[in-house]
C-alpha positions in Angstrom: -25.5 4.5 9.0 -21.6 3.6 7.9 -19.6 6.5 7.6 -15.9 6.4 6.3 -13.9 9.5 7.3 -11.4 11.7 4.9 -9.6 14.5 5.7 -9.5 18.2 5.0 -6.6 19.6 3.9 -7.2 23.5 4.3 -10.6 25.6 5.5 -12.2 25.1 1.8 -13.2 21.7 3.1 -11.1 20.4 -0.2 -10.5 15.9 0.0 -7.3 15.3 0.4 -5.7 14.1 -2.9 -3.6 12.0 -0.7 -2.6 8.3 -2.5 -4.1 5.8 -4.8 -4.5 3.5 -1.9 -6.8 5.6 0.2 -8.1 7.0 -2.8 -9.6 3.8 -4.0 -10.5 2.8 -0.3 -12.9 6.2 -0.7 -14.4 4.6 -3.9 -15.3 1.5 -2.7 -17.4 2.9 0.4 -18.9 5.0 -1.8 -20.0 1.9 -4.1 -21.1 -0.1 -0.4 -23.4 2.5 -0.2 -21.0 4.3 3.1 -21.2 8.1 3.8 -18.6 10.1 3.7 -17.6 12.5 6.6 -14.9 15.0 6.8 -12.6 15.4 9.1 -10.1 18.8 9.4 -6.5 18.1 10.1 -5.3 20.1 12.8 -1.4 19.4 12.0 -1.4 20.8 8.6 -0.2 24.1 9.7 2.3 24.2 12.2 1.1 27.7 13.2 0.0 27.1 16.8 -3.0 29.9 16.2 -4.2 27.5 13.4 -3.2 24.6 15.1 -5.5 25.5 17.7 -8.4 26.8 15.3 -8.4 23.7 13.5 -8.5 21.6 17.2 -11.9 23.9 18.1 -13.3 23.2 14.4 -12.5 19.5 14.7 -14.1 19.3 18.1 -17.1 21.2 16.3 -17.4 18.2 13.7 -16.8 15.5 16.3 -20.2 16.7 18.0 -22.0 17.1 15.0 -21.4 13.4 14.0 -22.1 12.4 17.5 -25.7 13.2 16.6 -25.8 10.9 13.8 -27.1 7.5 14.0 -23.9 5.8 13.1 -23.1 2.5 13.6 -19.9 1.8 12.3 -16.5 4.3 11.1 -13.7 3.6 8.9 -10.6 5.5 9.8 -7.8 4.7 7.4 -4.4 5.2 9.6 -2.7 7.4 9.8 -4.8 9.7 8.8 -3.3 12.9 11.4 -0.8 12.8 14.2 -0.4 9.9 16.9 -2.3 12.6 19.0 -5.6 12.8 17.0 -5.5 9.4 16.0 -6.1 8.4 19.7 -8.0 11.6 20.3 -10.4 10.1 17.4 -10.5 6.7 19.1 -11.1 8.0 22.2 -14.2 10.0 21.0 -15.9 7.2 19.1 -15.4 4.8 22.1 -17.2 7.0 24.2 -20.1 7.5 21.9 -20.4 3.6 21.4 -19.4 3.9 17.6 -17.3 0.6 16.4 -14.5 1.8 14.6 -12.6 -0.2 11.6 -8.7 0.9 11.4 -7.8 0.2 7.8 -3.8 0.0 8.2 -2.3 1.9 5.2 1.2 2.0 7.0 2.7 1.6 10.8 4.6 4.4 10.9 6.3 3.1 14.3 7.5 0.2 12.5 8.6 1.6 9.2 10.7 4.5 10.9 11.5 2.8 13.8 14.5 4.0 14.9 13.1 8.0 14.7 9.7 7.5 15.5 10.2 7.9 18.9 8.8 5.6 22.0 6.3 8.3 22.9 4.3 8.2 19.4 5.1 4.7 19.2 2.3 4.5 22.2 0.5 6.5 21.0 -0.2 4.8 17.7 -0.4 1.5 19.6 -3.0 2.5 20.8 -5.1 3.8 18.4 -5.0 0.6 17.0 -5.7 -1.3 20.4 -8.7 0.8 20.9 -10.1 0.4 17.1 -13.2 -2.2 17.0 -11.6 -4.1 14.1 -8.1 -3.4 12.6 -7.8 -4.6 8.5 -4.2 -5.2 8.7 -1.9 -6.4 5.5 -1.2 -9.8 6.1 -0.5 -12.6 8.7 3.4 -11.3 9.5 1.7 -8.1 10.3 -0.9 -10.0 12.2 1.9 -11.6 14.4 3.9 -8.1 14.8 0.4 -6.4 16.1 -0.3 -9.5 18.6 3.0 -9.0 19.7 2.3 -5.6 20.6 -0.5 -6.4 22.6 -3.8 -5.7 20.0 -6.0 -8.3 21.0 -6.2 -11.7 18.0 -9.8 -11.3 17.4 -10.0 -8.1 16.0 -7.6 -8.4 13.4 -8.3 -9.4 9.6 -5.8 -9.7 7.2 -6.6 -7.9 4.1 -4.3 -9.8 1.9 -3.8 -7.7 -0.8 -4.7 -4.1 -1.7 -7.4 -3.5 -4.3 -5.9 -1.0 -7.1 -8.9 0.3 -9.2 -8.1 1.1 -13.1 -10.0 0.5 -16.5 -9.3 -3.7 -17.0 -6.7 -3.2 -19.9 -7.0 -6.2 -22.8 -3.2 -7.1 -23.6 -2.5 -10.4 -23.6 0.3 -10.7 -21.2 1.5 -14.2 -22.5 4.6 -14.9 -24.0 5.9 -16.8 -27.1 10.0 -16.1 -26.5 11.9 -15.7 -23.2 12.5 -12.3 -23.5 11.5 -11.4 -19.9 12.3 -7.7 -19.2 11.4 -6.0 -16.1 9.8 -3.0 -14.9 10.1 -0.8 -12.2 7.4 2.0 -11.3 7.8 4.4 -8.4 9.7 6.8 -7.1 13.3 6.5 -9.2 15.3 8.6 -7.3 19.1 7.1 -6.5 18.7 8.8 -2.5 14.9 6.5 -2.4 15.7 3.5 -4.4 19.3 3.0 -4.8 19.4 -0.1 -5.8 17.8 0.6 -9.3 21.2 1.6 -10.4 23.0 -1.2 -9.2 20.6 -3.6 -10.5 20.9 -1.7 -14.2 24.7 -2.0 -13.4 24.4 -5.7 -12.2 22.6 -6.7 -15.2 23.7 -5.7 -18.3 22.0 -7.8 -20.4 18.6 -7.4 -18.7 16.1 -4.8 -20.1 14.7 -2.7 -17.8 11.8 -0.3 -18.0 11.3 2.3 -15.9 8.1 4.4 -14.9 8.1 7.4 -12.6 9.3 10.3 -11.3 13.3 11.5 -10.1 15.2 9.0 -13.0 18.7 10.1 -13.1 20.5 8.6 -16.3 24.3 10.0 -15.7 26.0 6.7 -17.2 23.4 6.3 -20.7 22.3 2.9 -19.4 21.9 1.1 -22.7 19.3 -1.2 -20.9 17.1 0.8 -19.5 14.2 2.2 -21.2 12.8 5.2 -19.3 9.1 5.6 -20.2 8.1 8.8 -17.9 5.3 9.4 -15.4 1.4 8.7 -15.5 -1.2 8.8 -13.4 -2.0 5.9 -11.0 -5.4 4.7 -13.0 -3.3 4.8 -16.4 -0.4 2.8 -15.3 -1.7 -0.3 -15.9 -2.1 0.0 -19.3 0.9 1.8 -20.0 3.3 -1.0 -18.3 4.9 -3.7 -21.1 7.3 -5.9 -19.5 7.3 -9.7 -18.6 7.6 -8.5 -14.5 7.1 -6.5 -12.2 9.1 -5.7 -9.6 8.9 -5.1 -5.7 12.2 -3.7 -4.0 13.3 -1.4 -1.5 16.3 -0.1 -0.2 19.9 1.3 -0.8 21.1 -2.6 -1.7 20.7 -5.0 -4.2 22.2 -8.1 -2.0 19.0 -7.7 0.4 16.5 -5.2 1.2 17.8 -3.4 3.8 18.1 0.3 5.8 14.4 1.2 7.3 12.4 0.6 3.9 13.8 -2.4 3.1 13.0 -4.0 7.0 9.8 -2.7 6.5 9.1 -5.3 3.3 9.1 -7.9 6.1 5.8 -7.1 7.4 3.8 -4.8 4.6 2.4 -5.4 1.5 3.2 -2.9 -0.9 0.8 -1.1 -2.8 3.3 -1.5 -6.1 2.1 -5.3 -6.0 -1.2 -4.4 -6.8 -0.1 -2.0 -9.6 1.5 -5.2 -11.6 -1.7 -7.5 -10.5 -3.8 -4.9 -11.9 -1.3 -4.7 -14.9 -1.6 -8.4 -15.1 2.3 -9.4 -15.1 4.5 -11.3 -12.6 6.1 -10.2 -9.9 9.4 -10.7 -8.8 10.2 -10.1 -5.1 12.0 -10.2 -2.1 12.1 -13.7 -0.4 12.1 -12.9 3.2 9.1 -9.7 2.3 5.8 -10.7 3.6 4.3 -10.5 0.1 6.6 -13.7 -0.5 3.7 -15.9 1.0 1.1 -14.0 -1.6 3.3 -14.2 -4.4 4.1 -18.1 -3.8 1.0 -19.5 -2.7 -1.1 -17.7 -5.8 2.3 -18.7 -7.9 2.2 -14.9 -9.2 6.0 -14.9 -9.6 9.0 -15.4 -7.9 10.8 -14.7 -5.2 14.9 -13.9 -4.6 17.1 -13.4 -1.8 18.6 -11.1 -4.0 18.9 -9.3 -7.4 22.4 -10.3 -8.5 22.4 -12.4 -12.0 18.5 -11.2 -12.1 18.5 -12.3 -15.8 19.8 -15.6 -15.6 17.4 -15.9 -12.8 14.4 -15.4 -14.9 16.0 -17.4 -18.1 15.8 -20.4 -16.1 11.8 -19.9 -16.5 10.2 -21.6 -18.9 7.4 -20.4 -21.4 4.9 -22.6 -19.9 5.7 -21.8 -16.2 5.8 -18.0 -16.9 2.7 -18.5 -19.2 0.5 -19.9 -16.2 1.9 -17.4 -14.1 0.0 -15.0 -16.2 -3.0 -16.9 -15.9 -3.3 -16.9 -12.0 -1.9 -12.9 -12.4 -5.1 -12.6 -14.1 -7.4 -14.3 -11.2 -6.1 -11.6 -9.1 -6.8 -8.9 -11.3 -10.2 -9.4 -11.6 -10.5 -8.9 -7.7 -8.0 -5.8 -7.4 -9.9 -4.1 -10.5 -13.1 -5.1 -8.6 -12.2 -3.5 -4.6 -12.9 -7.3 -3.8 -10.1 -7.9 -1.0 -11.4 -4.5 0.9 -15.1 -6.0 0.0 -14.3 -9.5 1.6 -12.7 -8.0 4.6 -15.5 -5.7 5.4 -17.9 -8.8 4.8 -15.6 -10.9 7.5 -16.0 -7.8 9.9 -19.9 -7.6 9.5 -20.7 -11.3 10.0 -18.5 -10.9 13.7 
């Protein structure tokens, strides 16, 4: 038996609604024909009488899985607390069970300097003692080496799946008008450099899609088209790009979120492959190797004169971009990169 494991959220035994990412990881098992298992999180209240309920009713779970034949468990991290992450680990390597760590984030790395050396262990650990580790990409790779998490039990994922209804606009272009879209969290204390980019580029149109938008100057070149839910997205997104930022700058990608570029892949790039536009990035993010080697879009150092960046793109160029945008799609829409790196894992 396969089991992938999901978490409870309160005593009702209720999934967590969590993201789109581990959401669509769920699906996919499901469709591999894995079993699902819960797992109660025993840091949801910080209560220590719950605290310690939820500890004696995780321990009660743990023993009743023990007595399943189980061969292999996917944990997607971080699921709970450095502590029952390796508490986890430590349970299913003593019960012979391989483990598969599907990396969703390092939180050690992308709040490094609050994380604390402590948890930073901790978390280093649980990935040290995982059978297999899916991480995001070869920088990633190199960072977890570094740390000591032995080569051969690392894949690189590549790219995350994003599962949605395969919408039938034809993305390809007969003028230059290449506007740009941004979906996410809008809010100037996140994602400051949105409004400097609006400000930086007057003659660029922008579309915006999400939540905490704050419009105090009537940016004529913005077009603000709300919130949706993840799976409608797709369909819902017009423009000639998409693109992948973070940070309080628009010079560089910078402060803890923007660092962190250097080694993820964000799950935003598989919202515009499964929209079936371009991307434009950072050139020193991880995803630059993605982006150029599939020639998906382009990459910056940074977003100053963005327009007269992407006027220098010609029809045709942009045009073919859209065609190898939509070789990617078909595998995101399909949970093919989680597929192939479960596949690598069972021929090991």
């Amino acid at each position: 038996m396969n089991i992938y494991l999901y978490k409870f959220f309160d005593d009702e035994k209720v999934k967590n609604a969590g993201s789109k990412a581990p959401n669509d990881i769920y699906e996919i098992c499901k469709n591999l024909g894995w079993e699902s298992y819960g797992i109660i999180n025993p840091k949801e209240n910080n209560n220590l009488f719950w605290i310690l309920k939820r500890h004696i009713k995780l321990k009660k779970q743990l023993k009743q899985l023990s007595k399943l034949d189980v061969d292999y468990v996917l944990y997607q991290h971080p699921m709970m607390g450095t502590f029952y992450n390796l508490y986890l680990m430590k349970f299913f390597n003593k019960k012979n069970i391989k483990v598969i760590t599907l990396i969703h984030d390092i939180d050690s790395l992308r709040f490094y300097s609050s994380f604390g050396e402590k948890k930073e262990k901790r978390e280093l650990s649980t990935l040290k003692q995982s059978s297999y580790v899916i991480c995001h990409n070869d920088k990633m790779k190199d960072y977890l080496i570094s740390k000591g998490v032995p080569k051969n039990k690392i894949i690189c994922l590549d790219c995350f799946d994003y599962l949605s209804d395969k919408n039938d606009l034809n993305r390809e272009k007969n003028d230059k008008s290449y506007s740009v879209a941004v979906a996410g969290n809008l809010s100037p204390v996140k994602c400051k450099y949105i409004y400097k980019m609006i400000e930086e580029n007057p003659s660029l149109q922008i579309d915006l899609y999400g939540i905490g938008y704050e419009d105090n100057a009537n940016y004529r070149n913005v077009n603000y088209h709300g919130s949706f839910l993840p799976e409608e997205l797709p369909s819902n997104i017009n423009s000639a790009f998409g693109l992948v930022w973070d940070g309080t700058d628009i010079n560089t990608c910078c402060g803890e979120f923007g660092n962190y570029l250097r080694f993820n892949n964000p799950h935003k790039l598989s919202l515009y492959m499964a929209t079936g536009i371009p991307v434009v990035v950072w050139d020193q993010s991880a995803i630059a190797d993605f982006v150029e080697k599939n020639n998906v879009g382009i990459t910056v150092s940074d977003l100053n004169n963005l327009n007269d960046k992407l006027s220098n793109i010609s029809l045709d160029s942009y045009n073919q971009m859209v065609k190898n945008v939509k070789l990617i799609q078909e595998k995101v829409l399909d949970g093919n990169y989680f597929k192939a790196a479960i596949s690598k894992i069972m021929e090991f």
